[in-house]
N, C-alpha and C positions, 0 to 999 in steps of 0.2 A: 756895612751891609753883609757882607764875606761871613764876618760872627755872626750874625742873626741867622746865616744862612745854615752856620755849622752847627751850633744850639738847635735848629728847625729839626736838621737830618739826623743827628741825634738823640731828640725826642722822641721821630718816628723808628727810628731804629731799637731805642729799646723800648716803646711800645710794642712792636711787632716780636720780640724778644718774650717777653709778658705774656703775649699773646699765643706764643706757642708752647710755650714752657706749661710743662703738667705735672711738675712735681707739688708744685700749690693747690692744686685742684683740689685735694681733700682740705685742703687749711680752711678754704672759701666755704666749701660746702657744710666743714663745722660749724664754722661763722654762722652760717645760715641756719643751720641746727639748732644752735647755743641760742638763738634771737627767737624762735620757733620754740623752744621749751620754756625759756624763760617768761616768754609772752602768756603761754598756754597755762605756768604756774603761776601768773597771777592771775590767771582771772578764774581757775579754780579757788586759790586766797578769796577773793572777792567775793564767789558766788559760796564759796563756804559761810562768810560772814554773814549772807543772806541768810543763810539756814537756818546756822545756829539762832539767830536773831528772829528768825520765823520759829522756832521750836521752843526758845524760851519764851516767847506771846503767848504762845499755844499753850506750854505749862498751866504760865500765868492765869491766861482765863480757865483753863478746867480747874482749879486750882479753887477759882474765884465762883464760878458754877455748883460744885462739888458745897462748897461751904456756905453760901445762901440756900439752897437745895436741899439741905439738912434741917434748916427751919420752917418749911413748908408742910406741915402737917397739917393744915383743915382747919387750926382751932384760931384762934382770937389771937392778932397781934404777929403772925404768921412773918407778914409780908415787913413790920416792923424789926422784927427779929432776924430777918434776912440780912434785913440794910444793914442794921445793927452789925452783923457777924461781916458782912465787907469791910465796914468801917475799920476792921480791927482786923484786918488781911496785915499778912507781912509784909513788910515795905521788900520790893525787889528793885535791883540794877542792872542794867544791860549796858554794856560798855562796846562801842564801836569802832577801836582806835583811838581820835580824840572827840567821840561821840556820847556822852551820858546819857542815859535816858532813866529816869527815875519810876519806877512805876508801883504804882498805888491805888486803894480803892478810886481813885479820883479820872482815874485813867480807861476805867470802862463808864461803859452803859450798859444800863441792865434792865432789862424788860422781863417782867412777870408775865407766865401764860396759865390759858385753863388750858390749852390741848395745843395738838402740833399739827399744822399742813400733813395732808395724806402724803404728800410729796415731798422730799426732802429737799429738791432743787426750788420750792417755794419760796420766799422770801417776803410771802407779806403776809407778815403777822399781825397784820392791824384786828385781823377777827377775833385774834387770838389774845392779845391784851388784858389784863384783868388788873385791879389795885381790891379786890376783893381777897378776904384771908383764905372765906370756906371754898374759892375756885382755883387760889393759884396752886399750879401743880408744876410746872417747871419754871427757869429762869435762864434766861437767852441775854447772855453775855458776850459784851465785844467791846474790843480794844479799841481807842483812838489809833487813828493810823499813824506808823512811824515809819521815816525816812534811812535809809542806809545809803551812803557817801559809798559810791566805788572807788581805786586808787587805782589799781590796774588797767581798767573798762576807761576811764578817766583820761588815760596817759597814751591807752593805744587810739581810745577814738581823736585827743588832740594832735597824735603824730598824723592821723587821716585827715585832718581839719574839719571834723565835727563837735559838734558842743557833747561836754560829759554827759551821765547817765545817771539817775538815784533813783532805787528802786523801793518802790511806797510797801509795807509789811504790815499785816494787821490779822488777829485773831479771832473767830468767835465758836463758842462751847455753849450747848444746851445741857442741861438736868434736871431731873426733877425725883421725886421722894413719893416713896413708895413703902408699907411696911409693908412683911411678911411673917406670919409665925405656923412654923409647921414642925410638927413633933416635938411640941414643948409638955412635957409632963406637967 
């Protein structure tokens, strides 16, 4: 019992040792630092990967906008010609870690318009719809939505015991075709 008593006093003795000694204090407070930046640098990593991954959708569809939008002239076959020139989009890849995402004509939708909401915050285009050649003047394209895996957001919400986090990513671009000829000899 005598040992248990001296290991006790002991213990407390160099906790209280521990406890007043401040030559550690900066060591601790690096600590604290180093867990604090590194925390803070992933989830910049992360919230980067959203970006970039929101910016090449975005590409994407203007991309895809831009080149059915070129075949919209008024005349016969217009809106044929459109699909056509999608179908024959360059295949792209967005790579998210160990995330592929393939993206292809296949990967939008695309909706033909004769005109646009006076408002840009509108979203129903249903007036706006056409499969008519001599009406359609733009085309309003958008991406299927895609998923982005956090690893960071991931790691700090399970040290909190919350369930992880995947942020939904998706693009859409309007265009439409227009000529102009001014001071052509």
């Amino acid at each position: 019992m005598s040992q248990n008593v001296d290991i006790l006093g002991g213990l407390r003795r160099l906790v209280r040792r521990l406890a007043e000694d401040t030559e550690a204090a900066i060591l601790a407070m690096s600590v604290v630092l180093l867990i604090f930046v590194l925390g803070t640098g992933g989830l910049v990593l992360d919230f980067a990967r959203v970006w970039n991954g929101q910016s090449e959708l975005h590409a994407f569809t203007d991309h895809a906008a831009l080149v059915a939008a070129g075949e919209l002239d008024g005349n016969a076959g217009a809106i044929a010609r459109a699909n056509a020139a999608l179908a024959q989009l360059i295949t792209d890849r967005q790579h998210y870690a160990n995330e592929a995402v393939g993206l292809t004509a296949d990967s939008l939708e695309v909706r033909f318009l004769s005109d646009l909401p006076a408002d840009d915050q509108d979203n129903n285009l249903a007036p706006f719809i056409t499969n008519d050649d001599a009406l359609a003047r733009f085309v309003h394209v958008q991406t299927n939505p895609y998923t982005v895996s956090t690893i960071f957001a991931d790691i700090l919400l399970a040290v909190s015991g919350n369930a992880g986090v995947d942020i939904g990513i998706g693009a859409v671009s309007v265009a439409g075709f227009t000529q102009y000829v001014c001071d052509i000899t």
